[in-house]
C-alpha positions as CSV (number, residue, x, y, z in Angstrom):
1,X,-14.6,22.5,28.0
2,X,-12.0,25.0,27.7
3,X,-9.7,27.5,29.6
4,X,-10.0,31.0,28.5
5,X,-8.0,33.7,28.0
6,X,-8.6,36.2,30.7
7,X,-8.8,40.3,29.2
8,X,-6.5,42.4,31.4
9,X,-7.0,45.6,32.5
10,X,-6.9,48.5,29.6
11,X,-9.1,46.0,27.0
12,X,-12.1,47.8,26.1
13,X,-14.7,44.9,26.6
14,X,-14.2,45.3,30.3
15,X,-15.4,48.6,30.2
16,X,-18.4,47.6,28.2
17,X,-22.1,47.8,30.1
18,X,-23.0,43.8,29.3
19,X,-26.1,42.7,27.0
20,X,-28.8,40.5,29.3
21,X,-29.8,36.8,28.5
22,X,-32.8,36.2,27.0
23,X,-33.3,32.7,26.0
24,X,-31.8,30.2,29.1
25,X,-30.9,26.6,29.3
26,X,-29.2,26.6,25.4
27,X,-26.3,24.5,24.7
28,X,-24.1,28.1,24.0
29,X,-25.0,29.2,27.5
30,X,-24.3,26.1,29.1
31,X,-21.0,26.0,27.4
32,X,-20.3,29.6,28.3
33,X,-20.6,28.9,31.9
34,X,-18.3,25.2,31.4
35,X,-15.8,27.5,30.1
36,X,-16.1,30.3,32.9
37,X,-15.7,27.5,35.6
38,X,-12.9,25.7,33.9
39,X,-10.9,29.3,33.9
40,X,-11.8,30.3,37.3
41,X,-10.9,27.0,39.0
42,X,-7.6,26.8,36.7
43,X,-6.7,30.7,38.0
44,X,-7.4,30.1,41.5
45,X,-10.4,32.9,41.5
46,X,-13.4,32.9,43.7
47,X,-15.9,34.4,40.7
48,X,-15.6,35.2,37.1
49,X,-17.9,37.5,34.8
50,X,-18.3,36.3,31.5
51,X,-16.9,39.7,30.0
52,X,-13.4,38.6,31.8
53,X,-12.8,36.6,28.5
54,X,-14.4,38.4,26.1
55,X,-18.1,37.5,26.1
56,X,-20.4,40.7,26.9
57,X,-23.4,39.3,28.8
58,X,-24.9,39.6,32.0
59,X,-23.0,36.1,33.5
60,X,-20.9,35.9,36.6
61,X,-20.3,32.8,38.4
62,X,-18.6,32.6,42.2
63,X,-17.9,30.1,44.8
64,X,-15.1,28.8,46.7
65,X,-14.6,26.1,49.8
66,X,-17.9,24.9,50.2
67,X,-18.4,21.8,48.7
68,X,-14.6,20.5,49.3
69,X,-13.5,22.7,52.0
70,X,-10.1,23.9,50.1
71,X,-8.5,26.8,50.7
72,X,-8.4,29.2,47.6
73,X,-4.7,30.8,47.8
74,X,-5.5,34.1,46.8
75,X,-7.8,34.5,49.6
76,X,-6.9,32.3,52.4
77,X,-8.6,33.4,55.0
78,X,-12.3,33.7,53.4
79,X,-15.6,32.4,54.4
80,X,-16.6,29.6,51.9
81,X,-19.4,31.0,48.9
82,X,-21.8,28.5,47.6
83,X,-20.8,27.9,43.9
84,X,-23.3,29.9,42.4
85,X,-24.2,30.8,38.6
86,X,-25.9,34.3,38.6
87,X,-27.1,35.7,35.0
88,X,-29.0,39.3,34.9
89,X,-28.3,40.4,38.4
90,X,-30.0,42.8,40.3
91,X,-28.3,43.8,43.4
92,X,-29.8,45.7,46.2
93,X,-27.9,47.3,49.6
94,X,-29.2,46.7,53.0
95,X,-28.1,49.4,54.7
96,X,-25.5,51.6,54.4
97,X,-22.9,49.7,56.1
98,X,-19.5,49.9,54.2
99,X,-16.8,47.7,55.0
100,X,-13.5,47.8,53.3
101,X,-11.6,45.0,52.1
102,X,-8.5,43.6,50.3
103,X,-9.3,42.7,46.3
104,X,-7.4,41.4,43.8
105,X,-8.7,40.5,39.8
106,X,-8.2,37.6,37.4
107,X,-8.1,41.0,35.0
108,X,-5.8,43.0,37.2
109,X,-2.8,40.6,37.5
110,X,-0.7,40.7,40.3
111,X,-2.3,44.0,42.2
112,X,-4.3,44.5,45.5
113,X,-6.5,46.9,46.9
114,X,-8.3,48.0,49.3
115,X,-11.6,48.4,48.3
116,X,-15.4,49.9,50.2
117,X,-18.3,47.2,49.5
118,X,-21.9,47.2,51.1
119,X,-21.7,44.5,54.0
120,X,-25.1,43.3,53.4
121,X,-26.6,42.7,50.2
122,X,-29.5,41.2,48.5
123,X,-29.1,39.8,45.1
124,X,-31.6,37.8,42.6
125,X,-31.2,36.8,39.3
126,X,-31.8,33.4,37.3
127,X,-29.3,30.4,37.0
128,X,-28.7,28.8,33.7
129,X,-31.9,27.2,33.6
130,X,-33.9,30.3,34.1
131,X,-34.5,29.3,37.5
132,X,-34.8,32.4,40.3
133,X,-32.1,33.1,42.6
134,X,-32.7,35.3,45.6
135,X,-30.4,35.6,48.6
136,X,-29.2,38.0,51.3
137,X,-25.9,37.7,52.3
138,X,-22.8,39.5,54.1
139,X,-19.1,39.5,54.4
140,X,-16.7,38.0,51.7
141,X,-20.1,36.6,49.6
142,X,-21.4,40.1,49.8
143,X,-18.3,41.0,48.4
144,X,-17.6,38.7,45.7
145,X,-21.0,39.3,44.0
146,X,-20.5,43.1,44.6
147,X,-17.1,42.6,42.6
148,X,-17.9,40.3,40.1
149,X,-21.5,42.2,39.2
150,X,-19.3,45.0,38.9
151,X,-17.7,43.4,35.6
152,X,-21.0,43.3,34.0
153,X,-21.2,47.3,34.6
154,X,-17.6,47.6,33.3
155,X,-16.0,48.6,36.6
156,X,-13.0,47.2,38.0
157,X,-11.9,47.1,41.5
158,X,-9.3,50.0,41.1
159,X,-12.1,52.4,40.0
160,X,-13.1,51.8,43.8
161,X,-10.5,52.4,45.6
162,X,-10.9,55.6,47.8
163,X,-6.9,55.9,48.5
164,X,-4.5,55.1,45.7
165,X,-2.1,54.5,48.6
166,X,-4.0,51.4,49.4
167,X,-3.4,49.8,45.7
168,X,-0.2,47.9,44.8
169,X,1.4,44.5,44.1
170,X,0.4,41.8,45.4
171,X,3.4,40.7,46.7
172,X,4.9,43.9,47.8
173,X,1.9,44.4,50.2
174,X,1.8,40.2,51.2
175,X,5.3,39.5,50.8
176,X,5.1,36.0,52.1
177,X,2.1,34.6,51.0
178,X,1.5,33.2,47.4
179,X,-0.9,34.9,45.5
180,X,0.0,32.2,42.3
181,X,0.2,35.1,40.0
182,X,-3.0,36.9,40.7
């Protein structure tokens, strides 16, 4: 469909608490998501949340390496996420297991950081169909649906990060690997 401007950190819709679904399987919804996919694969990201470009409802999407086994450059070395289209998430901890982790933003350009996320997680929601998801997971998945569920609360990954020392530029940090603008 199309590939959408991405907000960037500062813009007031990403610190907006997102309005839930209600009515699933509608030709706007479906062409919400089209659009989320087309920018996320087009920026190299491993998730998206729909208020990323503009839209304030309760849709993230993620996924990376599992249907063609590519490597996503801005996170080369990370397990591959079933694509997945998650819409009014409810995320729940197992444990109290922290693990922290690099991050970088489709909305925060250009930066990393170290950021603590929950190593095990189950999540449910519905799919675009209304459909239920329900899933445990660990790792990099726990983390990407930590992050990107995060954008529907209208946190970003810097409000995270314990040590400001541990938040920078991308290539600063990574000097020789190629973050493709981040």
């Amino acid at each position: 469909m199309a590939i959408r401007e991405v907000l960037r950190m500062g813009d007031p819709c990403l610190l907006l608490k997102a309005r839930p679904i209600e009515r699933f399987d509608t030709a706007e919804l479906h062409a919400l998501i089209q659009d989320m996919q087309d920018t996320m694969k087009h920026m190299n990201g491993a998730g998206i949340a729909a208020p990323q470009i503009g839209i304030s409802q309760r849709v993230v999407i993620f996924g990376q390496g599992e249907t063609d086994n590519t490597v996503n450059p801005r996170y080369p070395d990370a397990d591959a996420v079933p694509f997945t289209v998650l819409i009014n998430p409810i995320l729940t901890p197992i444990g109290t297991t922290m693990e922290d982790g690099w991050e970088g933003c489709l909305s925060v350009p250009g930066m990393r950081g170290i950021v603590p996320r929950y190593q095990k997680l189950h999540y449910a929601g519905l799919d675009q169909f209304g459909n239920k998801i329900d899933r445990i997971v660990s790792d990099f998945h726990a983390r990407v649906v930590q992050h990107e569920c995060d954008h529907l609360d209208g946190i970003l990954y810097p409000m995270r990060i314990s040590n400001l020392k541990d938040f920078g530029f991308s290539d600063v940090f990574f000097p020789n690997q190629d973050f493709q603008d981040d």
